[in-house]
N, C-alpha and C positions, 0 to 999 in steps of 0.2 A: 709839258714834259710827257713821255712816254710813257705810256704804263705796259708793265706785263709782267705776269706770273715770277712767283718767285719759283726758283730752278731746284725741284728734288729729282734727279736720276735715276733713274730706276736700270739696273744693271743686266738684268732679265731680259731686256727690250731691246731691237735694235738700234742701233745708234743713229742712221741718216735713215728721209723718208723721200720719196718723191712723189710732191702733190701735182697730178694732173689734173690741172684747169679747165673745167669744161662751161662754162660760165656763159659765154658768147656764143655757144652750142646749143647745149642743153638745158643753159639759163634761161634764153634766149625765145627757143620755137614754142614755148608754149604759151607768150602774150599773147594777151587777146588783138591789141593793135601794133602794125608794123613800126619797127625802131630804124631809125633812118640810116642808110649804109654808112655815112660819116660819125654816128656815134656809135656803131659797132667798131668800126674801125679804131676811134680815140680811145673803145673801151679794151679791143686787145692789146694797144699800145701801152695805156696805163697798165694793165697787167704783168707785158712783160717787164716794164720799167722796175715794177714791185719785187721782183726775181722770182715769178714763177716760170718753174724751170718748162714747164709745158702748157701751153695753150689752145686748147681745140678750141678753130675760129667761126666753122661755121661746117655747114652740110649742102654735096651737090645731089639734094635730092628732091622731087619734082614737084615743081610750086602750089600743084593742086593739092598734094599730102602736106604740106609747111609752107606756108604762105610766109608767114614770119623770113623765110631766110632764100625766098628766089630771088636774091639779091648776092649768093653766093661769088659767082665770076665776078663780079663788080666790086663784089667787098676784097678779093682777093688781089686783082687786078693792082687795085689802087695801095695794097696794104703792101705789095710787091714793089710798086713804083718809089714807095715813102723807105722799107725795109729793105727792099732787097733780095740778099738768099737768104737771109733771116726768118721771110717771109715764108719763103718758099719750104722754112722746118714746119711751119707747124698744120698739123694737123688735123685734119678734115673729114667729117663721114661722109662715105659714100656707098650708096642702098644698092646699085647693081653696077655692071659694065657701064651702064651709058654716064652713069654719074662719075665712075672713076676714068674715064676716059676726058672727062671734061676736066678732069684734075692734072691729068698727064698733059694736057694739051698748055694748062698756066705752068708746066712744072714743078709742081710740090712734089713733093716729097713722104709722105706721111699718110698714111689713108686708113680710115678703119672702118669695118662691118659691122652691122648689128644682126643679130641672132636671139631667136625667143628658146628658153627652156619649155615651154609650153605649149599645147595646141591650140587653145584658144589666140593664145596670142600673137600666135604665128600667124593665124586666119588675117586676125584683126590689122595687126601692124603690117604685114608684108602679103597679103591675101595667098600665103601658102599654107601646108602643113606641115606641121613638123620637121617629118620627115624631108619634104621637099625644099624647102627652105634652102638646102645644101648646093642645088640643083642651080640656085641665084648665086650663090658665093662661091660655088670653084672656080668658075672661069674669072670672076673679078679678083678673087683673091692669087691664081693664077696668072692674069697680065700685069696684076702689081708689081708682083714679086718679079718677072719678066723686064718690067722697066726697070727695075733695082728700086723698088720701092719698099719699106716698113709699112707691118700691116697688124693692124690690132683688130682683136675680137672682143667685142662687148657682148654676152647673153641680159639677156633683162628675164625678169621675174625668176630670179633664181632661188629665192626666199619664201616665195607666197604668187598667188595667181588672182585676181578680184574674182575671175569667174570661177574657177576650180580650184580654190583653195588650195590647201598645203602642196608643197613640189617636191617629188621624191629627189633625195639627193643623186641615187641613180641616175636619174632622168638627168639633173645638170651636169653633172659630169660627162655624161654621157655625148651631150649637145657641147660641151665646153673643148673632149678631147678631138672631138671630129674637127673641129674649126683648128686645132692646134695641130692636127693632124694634115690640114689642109696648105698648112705655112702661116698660120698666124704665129706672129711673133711674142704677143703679150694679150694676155686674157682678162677682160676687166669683170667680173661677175655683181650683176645689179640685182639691187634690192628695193626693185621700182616702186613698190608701195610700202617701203618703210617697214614691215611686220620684221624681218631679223630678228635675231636675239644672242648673247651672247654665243650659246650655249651652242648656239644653229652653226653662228660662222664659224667656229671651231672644227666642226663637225666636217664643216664644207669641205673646207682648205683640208681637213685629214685625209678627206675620202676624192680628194684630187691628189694627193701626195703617194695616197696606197695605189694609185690608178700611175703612176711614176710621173705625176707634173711636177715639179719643184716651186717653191712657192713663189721663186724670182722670179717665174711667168705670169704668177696674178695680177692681179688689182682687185680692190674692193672698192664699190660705188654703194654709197649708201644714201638713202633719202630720213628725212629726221620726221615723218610722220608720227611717230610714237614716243618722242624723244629717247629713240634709242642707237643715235648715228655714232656718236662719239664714246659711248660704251661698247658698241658693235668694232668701230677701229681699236680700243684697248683689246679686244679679242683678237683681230686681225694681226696687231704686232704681237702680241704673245705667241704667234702660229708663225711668226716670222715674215710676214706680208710686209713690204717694205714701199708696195704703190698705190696712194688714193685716190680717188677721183674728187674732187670739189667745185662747187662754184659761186664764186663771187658772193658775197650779199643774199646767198643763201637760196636764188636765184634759179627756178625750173621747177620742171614736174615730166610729164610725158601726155603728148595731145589723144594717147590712143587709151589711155587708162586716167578715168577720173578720180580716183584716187591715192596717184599719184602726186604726194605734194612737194615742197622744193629738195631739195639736193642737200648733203649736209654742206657747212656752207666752209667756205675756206677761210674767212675769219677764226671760224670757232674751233676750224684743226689747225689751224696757224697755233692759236693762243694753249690749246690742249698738246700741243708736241712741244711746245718750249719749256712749260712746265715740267715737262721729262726730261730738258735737258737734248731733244732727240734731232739732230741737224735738220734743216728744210731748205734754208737758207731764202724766204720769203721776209719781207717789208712788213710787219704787220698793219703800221700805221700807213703804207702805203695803199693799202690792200685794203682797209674800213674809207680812207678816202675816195679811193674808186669805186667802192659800193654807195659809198652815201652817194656822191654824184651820180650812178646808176638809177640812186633808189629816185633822185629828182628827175632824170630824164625821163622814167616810169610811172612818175607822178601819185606814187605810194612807198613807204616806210619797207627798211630792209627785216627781213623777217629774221634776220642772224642776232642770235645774242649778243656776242661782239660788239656787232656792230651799234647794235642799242647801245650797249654800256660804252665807248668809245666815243660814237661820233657826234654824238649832238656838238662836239667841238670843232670840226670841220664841216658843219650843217653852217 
């Protein structure tokens, strides 16, 4: 039988959320060894099956930086063949022009940039600065929106920096309006090493709001480093933030920062929004079974609470 929370509502809160799945993404590139195109593929299948509304499948970006996922045309190819235009919704990052031209060439539909709040991590991730970082994404974010494509913007280390510490809020807004400025449609703001805190995302989402962003442009990406992912979304919806990013079995980190550890995991915000009462409209029990069978084709235990407490029944 099912288990889950018993339903107090909280009226304060918004009512529906949309979890954006990044599991097969950002779950995904930070294995140490490659996961074979065929069980990336069953694992976005199982997910959409679970009713997540969004599934980011994979990244066309260059196999020397993500080994993990130069598998990308292949995994999409086929997941098109099986899906369809189904296929062709979801959702792909893509690092410059040449990657997203390799997307427009399968016909997806769906494309999103990444962007650092920081200089260090500009260096590191995209060997620019800052500043020039911009210089990469107007023209890709430019031919997207050209082909009539949706185009998201992800900043990382919006929260905290491993090398420079604390990140002026300034500073993310700053890098958050220029990309929204640029035509990105929805802005996911990351908290790639987990330091957040209530108090922080509050703060964030204010000082994008006073900047005139509305907060149905955000998203919040949280990583559960500190056990403070699902506390940090309680902050989020009180601020009105209605998109989270999650993945699977709790699944990822980020190859360019080692302390970056997994993602909060969508189990654990499955089971923490129903408790609210707050719509998502996800599978729970679907959702701990495609992790537990994730966490076996990994050949190590899912790091999700959830999914502890849940699966050993579907193990």
């Amino acid at each position: 039988m099912s288990t889950l929370p018993m339903v107090v509502p909280d009226p304060g809160l918004p009512s529906k959320v949309t979890i954006y799945e990044v599991g097969p993404r950002d779950g995904l590139q930070n294995e140490k060894s490659v996961v074979p195109t065929e069980v990336k593929a069953a694992f976005v299948k199982r997910l959409l099956d679970a009713g997540l509304p969004v599934v980011e499948a994979t990244s066309f970006v260059h196999p020397d930086w993500v080994p993990q996922l130069a598998d990308a045309a292949d995994l999409m190819t086929g997941l098109t063949a099986d899906l369809g235009d189904a296929a062709r919704q979801l959702p792909v990052l893509v690092p410059n022009r040449r990657g997203l031209d390799r997307a427009v060439g399968l016909g997806l539909r769906h494309v999103a940039v990444f962007a650092s709040a920081t200089e260090t991590f500009a260096d590191k991730n995209l060997n620019r600065t800052l500043a020039s970082q911009f210089e990469m994404f107007e023209p890709t974010i430019e031919a997207a929106l050209a082909a009539g494509m949706d185009v998201r913007g992800y900043v990382s280390m919006c929260f905290g920096d491993p090398w420079e510490g604390a990140v002026p809020i300034e500073q993310v807004v700053a890098v958050g309006t220029r990309l929204l400025d640029l035509g990105v449609g929805q802005l996911s703001l990351g908290d790639t090493i987990g330091v957040a805190t209530a108090g922080h995302v509050k703060a964030l989402v204010a000082a994008f709001a006073d900047a005139g962003v509305a907060c149905e442009r955000l998203a919040l990406h949280f990583h559960d480093t500190y056990g403070q992912a699902l506390t940090n979304v309680h902050a989020g919806l009180q601020s009105g933030v209605t998109t989270y990013d999650a993945s699977a079995g709790g699944l990822g980190g980020c190859p360019y920062a080692k302390s970056a550890t997994g993602n909060l995991a969508t189990e654990d915000l499955v089971w923490f929004l129903t408790g609210l009462g707050i719509e998502h409209g996800v599978d729970l029990d679907a959702v701990v079974g495609t992790s537990v069978w994730m966490a076996q084709q990994l050949g190590r235990p899912s790091p999700s609470a959830v999914v502890r407490a849940l699966g050993s029944a579907d193990s």
